[in-house]
C-alpha beads as a LAMMPS data file, in Angstrom:
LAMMPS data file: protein, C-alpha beads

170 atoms
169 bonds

1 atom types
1 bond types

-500.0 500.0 xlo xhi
-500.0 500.0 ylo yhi
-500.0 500.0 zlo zhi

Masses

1 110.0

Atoms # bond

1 1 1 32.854 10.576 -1.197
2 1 1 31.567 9.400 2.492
3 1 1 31.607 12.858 3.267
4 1 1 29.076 14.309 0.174
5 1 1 26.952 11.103 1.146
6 1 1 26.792 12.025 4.811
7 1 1 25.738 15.691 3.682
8 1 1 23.298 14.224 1.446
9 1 1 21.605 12.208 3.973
10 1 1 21.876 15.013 6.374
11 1 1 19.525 17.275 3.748
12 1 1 17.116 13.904 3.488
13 1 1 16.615 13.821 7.493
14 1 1 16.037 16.765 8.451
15 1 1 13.976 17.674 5.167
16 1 1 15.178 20.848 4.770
17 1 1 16.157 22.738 2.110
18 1 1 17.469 25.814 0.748
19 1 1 14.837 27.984 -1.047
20 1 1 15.227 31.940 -2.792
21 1 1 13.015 34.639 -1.119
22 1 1 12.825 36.590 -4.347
23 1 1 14.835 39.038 -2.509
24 1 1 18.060 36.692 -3.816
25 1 1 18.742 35.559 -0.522
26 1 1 19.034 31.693 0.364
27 1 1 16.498 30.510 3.634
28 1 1 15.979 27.353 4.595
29 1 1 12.340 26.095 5.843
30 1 1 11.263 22.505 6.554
31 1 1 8.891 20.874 4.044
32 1 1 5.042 19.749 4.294
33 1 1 5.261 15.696 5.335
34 1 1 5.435 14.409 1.654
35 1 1 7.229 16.922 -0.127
36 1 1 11.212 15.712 -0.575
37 1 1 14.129 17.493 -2.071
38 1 1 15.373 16.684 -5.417
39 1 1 18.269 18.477 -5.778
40 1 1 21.979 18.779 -7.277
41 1 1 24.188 18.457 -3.794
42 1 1 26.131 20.569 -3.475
43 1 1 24.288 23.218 -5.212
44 1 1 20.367 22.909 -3.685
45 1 1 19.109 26.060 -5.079
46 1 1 19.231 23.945 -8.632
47 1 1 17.260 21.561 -7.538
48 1 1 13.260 20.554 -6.896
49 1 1 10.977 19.695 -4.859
50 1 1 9.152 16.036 -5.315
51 1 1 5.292 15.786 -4.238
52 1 1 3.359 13.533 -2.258
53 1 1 3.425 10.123 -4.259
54 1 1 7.021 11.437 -6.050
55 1 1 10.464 10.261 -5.076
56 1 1 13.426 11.529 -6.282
57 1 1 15.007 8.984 -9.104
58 1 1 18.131 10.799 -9.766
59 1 1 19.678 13.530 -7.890
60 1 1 21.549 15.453 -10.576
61 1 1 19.252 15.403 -13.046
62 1 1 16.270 16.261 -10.270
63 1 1 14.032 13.993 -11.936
64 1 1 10.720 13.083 -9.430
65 1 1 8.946 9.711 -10.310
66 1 1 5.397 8.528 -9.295
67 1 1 5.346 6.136 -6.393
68 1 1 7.311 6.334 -3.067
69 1 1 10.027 4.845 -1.840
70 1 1 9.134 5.386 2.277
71 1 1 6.291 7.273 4.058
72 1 1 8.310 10.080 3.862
73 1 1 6.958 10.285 0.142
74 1 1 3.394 10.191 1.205
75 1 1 1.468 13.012 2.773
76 1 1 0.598 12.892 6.816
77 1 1 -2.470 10.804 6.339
78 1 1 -1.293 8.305 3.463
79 1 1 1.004 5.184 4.207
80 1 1 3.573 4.392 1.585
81 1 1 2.024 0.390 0.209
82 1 1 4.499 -1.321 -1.567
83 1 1 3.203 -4.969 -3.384
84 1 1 6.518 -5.878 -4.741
85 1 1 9.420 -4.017 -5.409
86 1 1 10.806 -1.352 -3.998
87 1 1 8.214 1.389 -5.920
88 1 1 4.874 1.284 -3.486
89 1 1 1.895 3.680 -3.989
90 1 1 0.532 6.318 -1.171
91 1 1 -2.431 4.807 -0.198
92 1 1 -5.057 6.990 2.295
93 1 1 -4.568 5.800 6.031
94 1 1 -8.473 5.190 6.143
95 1 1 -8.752 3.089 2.874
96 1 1 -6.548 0.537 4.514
97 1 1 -8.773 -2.551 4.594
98 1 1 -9.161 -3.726 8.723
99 1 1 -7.128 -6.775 9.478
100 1 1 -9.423 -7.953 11.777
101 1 1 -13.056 -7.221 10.493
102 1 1 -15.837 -8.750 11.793
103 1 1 -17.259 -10.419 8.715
104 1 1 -21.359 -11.946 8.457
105 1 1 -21.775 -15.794 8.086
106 1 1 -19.915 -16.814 4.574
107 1 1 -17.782 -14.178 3.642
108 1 1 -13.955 -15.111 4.362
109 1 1 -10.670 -12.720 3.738
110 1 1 -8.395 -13.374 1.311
111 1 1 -4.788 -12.427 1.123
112 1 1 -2.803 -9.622 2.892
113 1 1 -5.013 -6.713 4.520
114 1 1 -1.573 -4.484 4.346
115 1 1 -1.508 -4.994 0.498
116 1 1 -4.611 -4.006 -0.617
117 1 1 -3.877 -4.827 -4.272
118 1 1 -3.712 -8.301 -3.356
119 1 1 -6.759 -8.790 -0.319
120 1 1 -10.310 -9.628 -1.116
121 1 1 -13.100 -10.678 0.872
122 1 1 -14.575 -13.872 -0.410
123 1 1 -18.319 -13.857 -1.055
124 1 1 -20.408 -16.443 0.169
125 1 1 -20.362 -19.440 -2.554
126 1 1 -16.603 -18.504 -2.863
127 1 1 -13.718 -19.741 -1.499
128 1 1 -9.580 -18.109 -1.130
129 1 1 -8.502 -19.672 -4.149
130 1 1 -4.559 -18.091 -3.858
131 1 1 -4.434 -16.191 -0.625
132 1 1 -0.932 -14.682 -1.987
133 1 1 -3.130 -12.950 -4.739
134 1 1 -5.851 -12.620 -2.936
135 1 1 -8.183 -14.425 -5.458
136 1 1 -11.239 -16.115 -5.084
137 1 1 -13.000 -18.521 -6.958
138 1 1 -16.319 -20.432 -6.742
139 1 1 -17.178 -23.349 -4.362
140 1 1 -17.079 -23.923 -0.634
141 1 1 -13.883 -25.837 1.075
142 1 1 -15.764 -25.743 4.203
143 1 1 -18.922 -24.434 5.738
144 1 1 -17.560 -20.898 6.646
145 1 1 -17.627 -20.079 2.726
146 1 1 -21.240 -21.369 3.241
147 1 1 -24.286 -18.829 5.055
148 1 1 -25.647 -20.170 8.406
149 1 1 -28.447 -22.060 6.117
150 1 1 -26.034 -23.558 3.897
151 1 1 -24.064 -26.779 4.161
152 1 1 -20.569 -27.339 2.235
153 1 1 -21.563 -30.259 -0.216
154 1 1 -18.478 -32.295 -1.744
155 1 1 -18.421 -34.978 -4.011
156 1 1 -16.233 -37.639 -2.771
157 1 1 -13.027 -37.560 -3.461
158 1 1 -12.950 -33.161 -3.957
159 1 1 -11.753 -30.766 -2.464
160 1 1 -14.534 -28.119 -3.682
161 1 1 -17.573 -28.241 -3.052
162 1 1 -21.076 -26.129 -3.554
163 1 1 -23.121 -24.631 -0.700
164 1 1 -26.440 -26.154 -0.643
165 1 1 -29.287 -25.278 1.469
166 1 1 -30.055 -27.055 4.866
167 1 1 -33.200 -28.710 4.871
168 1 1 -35.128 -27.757 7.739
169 1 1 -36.940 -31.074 9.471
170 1 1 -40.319 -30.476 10.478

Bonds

1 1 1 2
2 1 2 3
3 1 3 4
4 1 4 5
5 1 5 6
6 1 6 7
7 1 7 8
8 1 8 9
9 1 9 10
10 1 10 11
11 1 11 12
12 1 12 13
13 1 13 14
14 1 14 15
15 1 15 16
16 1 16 17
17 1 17 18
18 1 18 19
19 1 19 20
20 1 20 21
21 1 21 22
22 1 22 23
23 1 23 24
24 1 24 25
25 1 25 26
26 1 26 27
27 1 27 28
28 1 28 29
29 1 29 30
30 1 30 31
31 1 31 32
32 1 32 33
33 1 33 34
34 1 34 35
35 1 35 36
36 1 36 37
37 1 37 38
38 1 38 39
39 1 39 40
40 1 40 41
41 1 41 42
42 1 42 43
43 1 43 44
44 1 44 45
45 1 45 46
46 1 46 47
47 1 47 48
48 1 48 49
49 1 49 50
50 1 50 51
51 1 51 52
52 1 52 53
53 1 53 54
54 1 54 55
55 1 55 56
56 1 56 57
57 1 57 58
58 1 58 59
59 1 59 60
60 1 60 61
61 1 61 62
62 1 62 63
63 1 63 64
64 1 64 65
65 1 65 66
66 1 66 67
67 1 67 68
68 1 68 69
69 1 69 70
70 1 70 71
71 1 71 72
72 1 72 73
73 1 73 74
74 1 74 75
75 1 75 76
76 1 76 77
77 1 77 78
78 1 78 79
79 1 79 80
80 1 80 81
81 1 81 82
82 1 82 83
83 1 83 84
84 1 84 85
85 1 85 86
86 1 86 87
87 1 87 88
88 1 88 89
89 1 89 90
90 1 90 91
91 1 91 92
92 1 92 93
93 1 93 94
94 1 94 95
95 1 95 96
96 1 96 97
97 1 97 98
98 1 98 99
99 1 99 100
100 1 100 101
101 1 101 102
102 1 102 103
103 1 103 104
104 1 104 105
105 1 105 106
106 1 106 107
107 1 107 108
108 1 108 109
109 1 109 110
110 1 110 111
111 1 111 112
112 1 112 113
113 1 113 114
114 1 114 115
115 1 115 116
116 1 116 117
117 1 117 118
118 1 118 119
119 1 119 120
120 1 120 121
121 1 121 122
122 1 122 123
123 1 123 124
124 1 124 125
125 1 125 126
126 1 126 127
127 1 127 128
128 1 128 129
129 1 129 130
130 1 130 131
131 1 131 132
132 1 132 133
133 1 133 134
134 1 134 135
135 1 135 136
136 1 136 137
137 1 137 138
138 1 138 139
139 1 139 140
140 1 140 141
141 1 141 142
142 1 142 143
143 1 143 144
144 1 144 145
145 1 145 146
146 1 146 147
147 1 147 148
148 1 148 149
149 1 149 150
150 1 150 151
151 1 151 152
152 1 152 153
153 1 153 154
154 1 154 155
155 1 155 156
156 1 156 157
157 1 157 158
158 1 158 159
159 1 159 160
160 1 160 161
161 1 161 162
162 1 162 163
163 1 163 164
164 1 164 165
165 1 165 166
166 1 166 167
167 1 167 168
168 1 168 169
169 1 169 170
């Protein structure tokens, strides 16, 4: 049993796998980034190849399921995303949200910038209600859910407020 799994993984690392040249002879060629084997070990000429966004969910029946499991699932400019679980989504490399982004007077993040499912960025009037979520809601906790002519107004005693204009004194 070791044995078949160490063959098994061998096939996984090295992505390779047998395919028929219509001539009836066997090669074997390394797949595109994305593209995994599926197949029946020991017999890989029975067996499929999985697309980007498809992992293999069973090996002798050579089904492929939506989702990945690894980058290795995803195509060479997607990142396997995975929000809970152990099923994540291929999500493009340049539709990741910047962790760091340099935001105008107001607007706040909100959550995890590596899950987008669950990252905002709060509006001004709006505060990160659950940052796990990445929710907001409306109100101000402090003056940086406020713009630079706004002031975070609290009634005493709460802990949300509204943004209200600054009065200019003339």
């Amino acid at each position: 049993m070791k044995l078949v799994l160490l063959a098994l993984l061998t096939i996984f690392a090295v992505a390779c796998v047998e395919m028929d040249d219509d001539t009836g002879h066997l090669e074997s060629r390394t797949l595109a980034q994305g593209y995994t084997p599926c197949n029946d070990f020991p017999n890989p000429e029975s067996g499929v190849i999985c697309h980007p966004n498809q992992y293999c969910a069973h090996q002798q029946n050579n089904w492929c399921h939506t989702g990945c499991l690894s980058n290795d699932n995803c195509s060479h400019d997607q990142l396997c995303v995975k929000n809970h679980g152990n099923i994540g989504e291929c999500v493009a490399i340049d539709s990741m949200p910047d962790p760091n982004p340099v935001l105008e007077p107001g607007y706040t993040q909100c959550g995890d910038p590596a899950k987008p499912k669950r990252y905002a960025i709060c509006q001004p009037s709006q505060y990160c209600y659950s940052d796990y979520f990445g929710d907001c809601s409306l109100g101000c906790l402090s003056e940086d859910n406020c713009t630079e002519n706004q002031r975070c107004e609290k009634p005493e005693g709460e802990n949300v407020g509204v943004c209200a204009a600054v009065e200019d004194d003339y």
